[in-house]
C-alpha positions as CSV (number, residue, x, y, z in Angstrom):
1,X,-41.2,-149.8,-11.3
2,X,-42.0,-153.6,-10.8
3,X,-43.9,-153.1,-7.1
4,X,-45.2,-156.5,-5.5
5,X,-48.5,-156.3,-3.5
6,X,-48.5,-158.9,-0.7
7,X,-52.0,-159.9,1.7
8,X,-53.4,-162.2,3.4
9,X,-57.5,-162.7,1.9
10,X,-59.9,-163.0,4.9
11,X,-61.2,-166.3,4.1
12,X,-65.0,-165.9,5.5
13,X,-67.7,-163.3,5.7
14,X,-68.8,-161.9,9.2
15,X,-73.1,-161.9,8.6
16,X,-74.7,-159.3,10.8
17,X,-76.9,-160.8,13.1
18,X,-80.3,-160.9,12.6
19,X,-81.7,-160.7,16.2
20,X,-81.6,-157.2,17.6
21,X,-77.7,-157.4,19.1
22,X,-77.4,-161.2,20.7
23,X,-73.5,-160.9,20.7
24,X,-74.2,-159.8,24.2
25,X,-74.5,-162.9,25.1
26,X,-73.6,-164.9,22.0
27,X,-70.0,-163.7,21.7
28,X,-69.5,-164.4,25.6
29,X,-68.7,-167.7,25.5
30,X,-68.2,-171.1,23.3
31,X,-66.3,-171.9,20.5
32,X,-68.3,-168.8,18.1
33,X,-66.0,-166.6,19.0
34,X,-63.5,-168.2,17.0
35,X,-65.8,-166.2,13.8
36,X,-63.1,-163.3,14.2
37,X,-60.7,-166.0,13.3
38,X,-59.8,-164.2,10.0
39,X,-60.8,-160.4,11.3
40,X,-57.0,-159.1,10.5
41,X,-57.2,-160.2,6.8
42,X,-58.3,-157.9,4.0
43,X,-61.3,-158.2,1.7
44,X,-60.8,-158.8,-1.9
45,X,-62.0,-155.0,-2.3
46,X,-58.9,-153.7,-0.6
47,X,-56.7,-155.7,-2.0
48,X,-57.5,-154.8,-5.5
49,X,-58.1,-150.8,-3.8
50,X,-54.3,-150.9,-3.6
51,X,-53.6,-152.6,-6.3
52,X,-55.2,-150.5,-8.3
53,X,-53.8,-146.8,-6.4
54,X,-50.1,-148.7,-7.0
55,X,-51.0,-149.4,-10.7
56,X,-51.7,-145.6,-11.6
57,X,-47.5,-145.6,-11.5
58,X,-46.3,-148.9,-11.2
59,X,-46.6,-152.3,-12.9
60,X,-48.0,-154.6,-10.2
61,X,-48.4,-158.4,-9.3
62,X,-50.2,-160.0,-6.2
63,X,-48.8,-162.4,-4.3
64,X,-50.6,-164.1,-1.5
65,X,-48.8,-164.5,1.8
66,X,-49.1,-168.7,1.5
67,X,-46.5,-171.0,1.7
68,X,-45.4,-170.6,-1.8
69,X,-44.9,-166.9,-1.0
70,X,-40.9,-167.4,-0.7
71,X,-40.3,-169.2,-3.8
72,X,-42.6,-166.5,-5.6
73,X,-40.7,-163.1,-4.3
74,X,-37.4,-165.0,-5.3
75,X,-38.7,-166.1,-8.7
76,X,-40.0,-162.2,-9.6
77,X,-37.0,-160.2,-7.6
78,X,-39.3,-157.0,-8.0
79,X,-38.1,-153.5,-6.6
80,X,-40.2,-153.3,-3.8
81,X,-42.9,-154.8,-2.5
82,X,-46.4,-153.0,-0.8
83,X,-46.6,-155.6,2.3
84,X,-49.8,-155.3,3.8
85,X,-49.7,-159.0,4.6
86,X,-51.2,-159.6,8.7
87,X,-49.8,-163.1,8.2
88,X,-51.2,-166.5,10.3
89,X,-49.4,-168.9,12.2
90,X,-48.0,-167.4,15.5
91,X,-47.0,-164.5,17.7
92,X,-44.5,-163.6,15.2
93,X,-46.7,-164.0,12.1
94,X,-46.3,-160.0,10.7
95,X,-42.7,-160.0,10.8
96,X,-43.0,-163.6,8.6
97,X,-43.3,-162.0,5.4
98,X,-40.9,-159.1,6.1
99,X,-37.9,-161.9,7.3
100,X,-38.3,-163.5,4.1
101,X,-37.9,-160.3,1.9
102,X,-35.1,-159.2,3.9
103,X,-33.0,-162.6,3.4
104,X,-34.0,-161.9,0.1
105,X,-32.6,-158.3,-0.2
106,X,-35.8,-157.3,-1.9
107,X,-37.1,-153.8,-0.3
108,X,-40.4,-153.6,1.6
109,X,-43.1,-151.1,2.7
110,X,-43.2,-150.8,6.5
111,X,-41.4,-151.7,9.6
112,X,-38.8,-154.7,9.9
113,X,-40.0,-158.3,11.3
114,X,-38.4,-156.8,15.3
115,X,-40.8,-153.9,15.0
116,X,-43.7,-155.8,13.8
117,X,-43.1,-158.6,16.0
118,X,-42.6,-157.1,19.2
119,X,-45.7,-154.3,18.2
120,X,-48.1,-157.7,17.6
121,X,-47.2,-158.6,21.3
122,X,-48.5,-156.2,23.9
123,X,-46.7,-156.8,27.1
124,X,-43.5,-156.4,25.1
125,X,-44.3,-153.7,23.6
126,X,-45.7,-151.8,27.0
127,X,-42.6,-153.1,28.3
128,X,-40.4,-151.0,25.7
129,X,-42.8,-147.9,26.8
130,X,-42.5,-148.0,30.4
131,X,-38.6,-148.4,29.8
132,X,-38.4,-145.1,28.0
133,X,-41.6,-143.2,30.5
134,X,-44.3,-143.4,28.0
135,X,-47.3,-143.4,29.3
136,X,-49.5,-146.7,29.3
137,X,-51.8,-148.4,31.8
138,X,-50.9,-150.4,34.1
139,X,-50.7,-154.0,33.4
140,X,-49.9,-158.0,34.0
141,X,-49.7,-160.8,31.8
142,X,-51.3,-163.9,32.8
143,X,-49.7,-166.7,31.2
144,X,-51.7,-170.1,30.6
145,X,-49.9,-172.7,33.2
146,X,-50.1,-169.7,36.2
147,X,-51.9,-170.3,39.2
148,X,-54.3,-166.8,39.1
149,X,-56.7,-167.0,42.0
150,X,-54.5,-165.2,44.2
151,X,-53.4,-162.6,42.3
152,X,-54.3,-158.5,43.1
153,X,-55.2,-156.2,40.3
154,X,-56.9,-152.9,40.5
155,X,-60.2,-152.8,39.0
156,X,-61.8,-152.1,36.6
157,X,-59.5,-153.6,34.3
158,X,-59.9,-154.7,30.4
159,X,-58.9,-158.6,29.4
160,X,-57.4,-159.4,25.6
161,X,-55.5,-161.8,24.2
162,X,-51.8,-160.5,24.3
163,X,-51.2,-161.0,20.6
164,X,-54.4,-160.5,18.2
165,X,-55.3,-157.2,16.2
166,X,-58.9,-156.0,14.5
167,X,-60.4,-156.2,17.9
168,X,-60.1,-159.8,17.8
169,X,-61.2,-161.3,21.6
170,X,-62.1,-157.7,22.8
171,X,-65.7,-158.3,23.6
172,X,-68.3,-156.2,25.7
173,X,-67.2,-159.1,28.6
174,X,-64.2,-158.0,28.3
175,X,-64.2,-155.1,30.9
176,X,-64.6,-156.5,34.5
177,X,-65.4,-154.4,37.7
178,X,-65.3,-158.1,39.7
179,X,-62.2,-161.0,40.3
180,X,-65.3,-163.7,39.6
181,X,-65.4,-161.4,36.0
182,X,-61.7,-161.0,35.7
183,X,-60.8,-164.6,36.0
184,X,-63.8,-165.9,33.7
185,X,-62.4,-163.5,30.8
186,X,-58.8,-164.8,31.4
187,X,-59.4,-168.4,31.2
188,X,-61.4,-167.7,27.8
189,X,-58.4,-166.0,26.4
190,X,-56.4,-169.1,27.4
191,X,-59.1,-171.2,26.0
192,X,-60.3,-170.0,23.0
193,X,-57.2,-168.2,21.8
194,X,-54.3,-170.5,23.6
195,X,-52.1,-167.2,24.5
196,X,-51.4,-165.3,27.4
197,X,-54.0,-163.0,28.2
198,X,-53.2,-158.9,28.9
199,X,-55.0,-157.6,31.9
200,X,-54.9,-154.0,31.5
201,X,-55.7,-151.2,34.1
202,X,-59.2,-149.7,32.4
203,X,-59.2,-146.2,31.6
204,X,-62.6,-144.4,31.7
205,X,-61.5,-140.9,29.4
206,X,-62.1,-140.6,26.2
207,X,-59.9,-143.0,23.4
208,X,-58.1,-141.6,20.1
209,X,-56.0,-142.9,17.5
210,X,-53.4,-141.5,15.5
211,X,-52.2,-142.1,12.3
212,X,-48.7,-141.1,11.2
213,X,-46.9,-141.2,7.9
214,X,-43.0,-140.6,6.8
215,X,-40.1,-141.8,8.8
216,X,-37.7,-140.0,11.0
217,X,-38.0,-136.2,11.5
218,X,-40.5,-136.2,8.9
219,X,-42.6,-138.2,10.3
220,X,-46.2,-136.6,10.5
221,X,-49.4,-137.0,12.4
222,X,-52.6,-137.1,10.5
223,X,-55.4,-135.0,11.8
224,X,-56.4,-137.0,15.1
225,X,-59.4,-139.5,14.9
226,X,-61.7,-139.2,18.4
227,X,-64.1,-142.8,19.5
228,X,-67.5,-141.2,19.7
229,X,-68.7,-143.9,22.3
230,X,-72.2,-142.5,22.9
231,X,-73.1,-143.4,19.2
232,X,-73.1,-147.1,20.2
233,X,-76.1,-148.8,21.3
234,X,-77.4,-148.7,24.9
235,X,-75.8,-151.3,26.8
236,X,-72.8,-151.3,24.6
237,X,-69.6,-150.5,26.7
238,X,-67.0,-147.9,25.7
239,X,-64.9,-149.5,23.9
240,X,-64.1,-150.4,20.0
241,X,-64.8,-154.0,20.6
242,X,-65.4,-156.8,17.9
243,X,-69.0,-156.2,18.0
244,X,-68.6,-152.0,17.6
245,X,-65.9,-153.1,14.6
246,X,-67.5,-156.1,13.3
247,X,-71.4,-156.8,14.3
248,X,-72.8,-153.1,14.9
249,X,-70.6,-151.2,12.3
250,X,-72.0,-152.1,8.8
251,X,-72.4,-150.9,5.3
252,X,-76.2,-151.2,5.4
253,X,-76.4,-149.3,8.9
254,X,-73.0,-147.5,9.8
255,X,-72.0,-145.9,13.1
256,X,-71.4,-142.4,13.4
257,X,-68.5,-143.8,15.8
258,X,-65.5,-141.4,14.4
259,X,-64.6,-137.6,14.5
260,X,-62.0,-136.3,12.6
261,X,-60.2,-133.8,13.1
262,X,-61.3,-134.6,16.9
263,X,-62.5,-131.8,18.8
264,X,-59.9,-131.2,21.3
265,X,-58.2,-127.8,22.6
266,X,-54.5,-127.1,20.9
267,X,-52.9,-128.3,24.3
268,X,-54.4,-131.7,24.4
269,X,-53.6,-131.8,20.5
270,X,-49.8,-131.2,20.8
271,X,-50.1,-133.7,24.2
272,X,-51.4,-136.7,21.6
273,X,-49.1,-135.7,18.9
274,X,-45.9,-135.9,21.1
275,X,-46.7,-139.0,23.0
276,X,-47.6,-140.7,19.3
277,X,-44.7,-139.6,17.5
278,X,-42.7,-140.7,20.5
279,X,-44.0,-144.0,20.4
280,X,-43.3,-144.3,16.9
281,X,-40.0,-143.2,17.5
282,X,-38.8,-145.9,20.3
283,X,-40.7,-148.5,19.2
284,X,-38.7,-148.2,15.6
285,X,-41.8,-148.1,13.0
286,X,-41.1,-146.6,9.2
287,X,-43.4,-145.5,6.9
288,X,-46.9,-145.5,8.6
289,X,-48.4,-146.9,11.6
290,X,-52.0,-146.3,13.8
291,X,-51.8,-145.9,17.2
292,X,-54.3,-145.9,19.6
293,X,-54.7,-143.8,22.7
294,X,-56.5,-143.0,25.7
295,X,-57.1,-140.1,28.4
296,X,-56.4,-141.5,31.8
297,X,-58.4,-139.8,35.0
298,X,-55.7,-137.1,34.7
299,X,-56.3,-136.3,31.2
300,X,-52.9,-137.7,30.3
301,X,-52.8,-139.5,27.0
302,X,-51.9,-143.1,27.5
303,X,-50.8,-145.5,24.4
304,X,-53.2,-148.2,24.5
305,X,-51.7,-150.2,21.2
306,X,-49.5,-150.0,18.1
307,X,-50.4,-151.0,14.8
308,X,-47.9,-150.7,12.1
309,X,-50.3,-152.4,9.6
310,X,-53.0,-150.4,10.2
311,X,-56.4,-151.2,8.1
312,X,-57.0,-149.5,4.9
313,X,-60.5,-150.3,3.9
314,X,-60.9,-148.2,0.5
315,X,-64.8,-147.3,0.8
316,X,-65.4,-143.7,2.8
317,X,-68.6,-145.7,4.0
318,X,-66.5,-147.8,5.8
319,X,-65.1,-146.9,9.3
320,X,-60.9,-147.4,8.3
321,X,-59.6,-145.3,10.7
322,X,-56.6,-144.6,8.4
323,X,-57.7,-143.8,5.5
324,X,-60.4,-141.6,7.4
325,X,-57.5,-139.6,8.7
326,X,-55.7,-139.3,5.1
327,X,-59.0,-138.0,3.6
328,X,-59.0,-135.6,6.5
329,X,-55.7,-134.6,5.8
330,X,-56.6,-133.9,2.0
331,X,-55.7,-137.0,0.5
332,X,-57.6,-139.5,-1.6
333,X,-57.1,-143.1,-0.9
334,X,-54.8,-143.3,-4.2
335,X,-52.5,-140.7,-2.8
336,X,-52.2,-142.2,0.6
337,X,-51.3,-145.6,-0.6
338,X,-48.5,-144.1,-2.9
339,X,-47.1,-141.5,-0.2
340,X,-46.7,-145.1,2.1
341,X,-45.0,-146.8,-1.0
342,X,-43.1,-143.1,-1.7
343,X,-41.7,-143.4,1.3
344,X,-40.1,-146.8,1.5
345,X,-38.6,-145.5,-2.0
346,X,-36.9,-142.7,0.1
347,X,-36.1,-145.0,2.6
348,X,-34.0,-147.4,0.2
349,X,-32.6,-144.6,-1.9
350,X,-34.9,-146.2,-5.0
C-alpha cells in the first residue's frame, strides 16, 4: 500500500541550561519564552521512527506539512496518509492538513479537521464537556481587549494560552494563589502568545493521562500513565510544565516522572477509564488520542486536556507518554504505529 507520512520538523534545538535551573526566573518573563515556539513539532528521529515502523509493510513518502503540501498529496493520490502533522499558523492549524486531504478524498490517520480543531481550543472543548456532565475544572476565558481587573475567580487557579500543546506557555508562574499573580500570567499569555488565555480552577490531586487506541466500541484504554510529581526538583510545582517537559527532562539526565501501569485501586481505574473513553466518545476522536486527567479534592477524575496527536517520541529513554503506555501494553513502537494506521484502514474499509 502507497501510505504518505505527513509532519511538521521542529525547526530549533531546546539546549538545557547550564546554570542549575534559571527557568525559574528566566522563562517568567520577556520575549525567551517564545523558545517553545516549535515545542509541538517532531524531531527528525521520530519522523524517520514512523517512517521506518510504516515501511516494514508499506511503501512510504514524506511530505512536509509546507505550503506546497496540497499540490504534493494531489500530485501522489496515495491510499492513505499517517498525519502526524501539529501544523503552524492559527487556532485551527491541526485540522489544516486534514481539510486538505478530505477535499481531496484521500484517507487519513486520526480525527477530522472539527475534532482537531475544537480539541486544539480549550474553552471549546470544556464547553462540549460540561454540555454532556463530564467532569472538568472550573474555568473562564480571558479574551485580549477585556477589561480584567474586576473579575472574581477562585484561587488557586492555573493560567495557559487557550490554544498551544507540548506544554507550550505552562510555566512554574503559571499557577497563582494571588489576583496581583493571576493578572500578571494573563497579560503574558496576551503578550507573548496573542490569544485568549484559559484560567483554570487548580486541582491539587494527583494528574494521569490516558492513552486510547481503536474507534468506536473498540476503542481501548492503554494501561494508565500516573505524574510522579515528587521526582521533580525542589521548588518545582506540580505540574508537567515546559521546563518538567523540556528543560529538566533530558536524555543526559532523565526524570523518573512516569508510572505505568499507575498504582491505583480497580475502582479509581474503571473511574479514569470511563471518564476517558467518554471523552473520546463526545468529543468525536478516531483512531488514537492522549488525554490528560486529574483527581479533584473529591478524588473525582477531571479531564484537564485532549490531545488527538499525541507525541510519539521513538526512544524508551525518552518520556512519550504514548508510546510508554503501548510498551506497557506489550507493544513495540513498530506495532503501535501500525495498529494507529490499521485502524484508519478499518475505518475506510481499505
Amino acid at each position: 500500500m502507497n501510505v504518505v507520512l505527513t509532519f511538521n520538523i521542529k525547526q530549533e534545538s531546546f539546549d538545557t541550561p547550564s546554570a542549575k535551573y534559571p527557568f525559574l526566573k528566566k522563562f517568567n518573563y520577556s520575549s525567551e519564552i517564545n523558545q517553545d515556539t516549535f515545542a509541538e513539532w517532531d524531531t527528525e528521529e521520530t519522523i524517520n521512527a514512523v517512517k521506518d515502523a510504516l515501511a516494514i509493510y508499506h511503501n512510504v513518502t514524506l511530505v512536509e506539512a509546507d505550503n506546497d503540501a496540497f499540490e504534493t498529496f494531489r500530485e501522489l493520490n496515495p491510499d492513505i496518509v499517517f498525519n502526524i502533522a501539529e501544523g503552524f499558523n492559527g487556532i485551527s492549524r491541526e485540522a489544516q492538513i486534514p481539510a486538505m486531504l478530505e477535499f481531496l478524498n484521500i484517507p487519513y490517520t486520526g480525527s477530522d479537521p472539527v475534532t482537531l480543531g475544537i480539541c486544539l481550543d480549550k474553552s471549546r472543548t470544556k464547553e462540549i464537556l460540561s454540555y454532556y456532565k463530564i467532569p472538568t475544572p472550573q474555568f473562564i476565558l480571558i479574551e485580549k481587549e477585556e477589561h480584567f481587573d474586576n473579575f472574581d475567580f477562585p484561587l488557586p487557579a492555573i493560567v495557559k494560552p487557550v490554544a498551544e500543546g507540548s506544554s507550550k506557555g505552562i510555566f512554574n508562574s503559571s499557577i497563582v494563589r494571588s489576583h496581583e499573580e493571576l493578572i500578571r500570567e494573563v497579560q503574558k499569555v496576551h503578550q507573548v502568545y496573542n490569544q485568549a488565555a484559559l484560567v483554570e480552577k487548580f486541582l491539587e490531586g494527583r494528574e494521569f493521562t490516558v492513552a486510547i487506541l481503536g474507534n468506536g466500541k473498540n476503542a481501548k484504554v492503554l494501561p494508565i500513565i500516573e505524574m510522579k510529581f515528587e521526582e521533580l526538583p525542589e521548588g518545582v510545582l506540580p505540574i508537567y510544565s515546559y521546563e518538567a517537559k523540556w528543560i529538566l527532562d533530558t536524555r543526559e539526565e532523565p526524570l523518573d516522572i512516569y508510572e505505568c501501569p499507575a498504582n491505583i485501586d480497580e475502582k479509581l481505574k474503571r473511574r479514569i477509564e470511563k471518564v476517558a473513553l467518554d471523552t473520546f466518545k463526545v468529543l468525536r476522536c478516531r483512531d488514537w488520542s492522549r488525554i490528560d486527567i486529574r483527581l479533584d479534592e473529591n478524588g473525582i477524575p477531571n479531564i484537564l486536556e485532549i490531545n488527538p496527536l499525541p507525541g510519539i517520541l521513538p526512544d524508551p529513554k525518552d518520556n512519550s507518554c504514548y508510546p510508554k503506555a503501548a510498551r506497557a501494553a506489550g507493544m513495540s513502537y513498530e506495532e503501535m504505529i501500525n495498529a494507529v494506521l490499521n485502524e484508519a484502514r478499518k475505518r475506510y474499509g481499505i
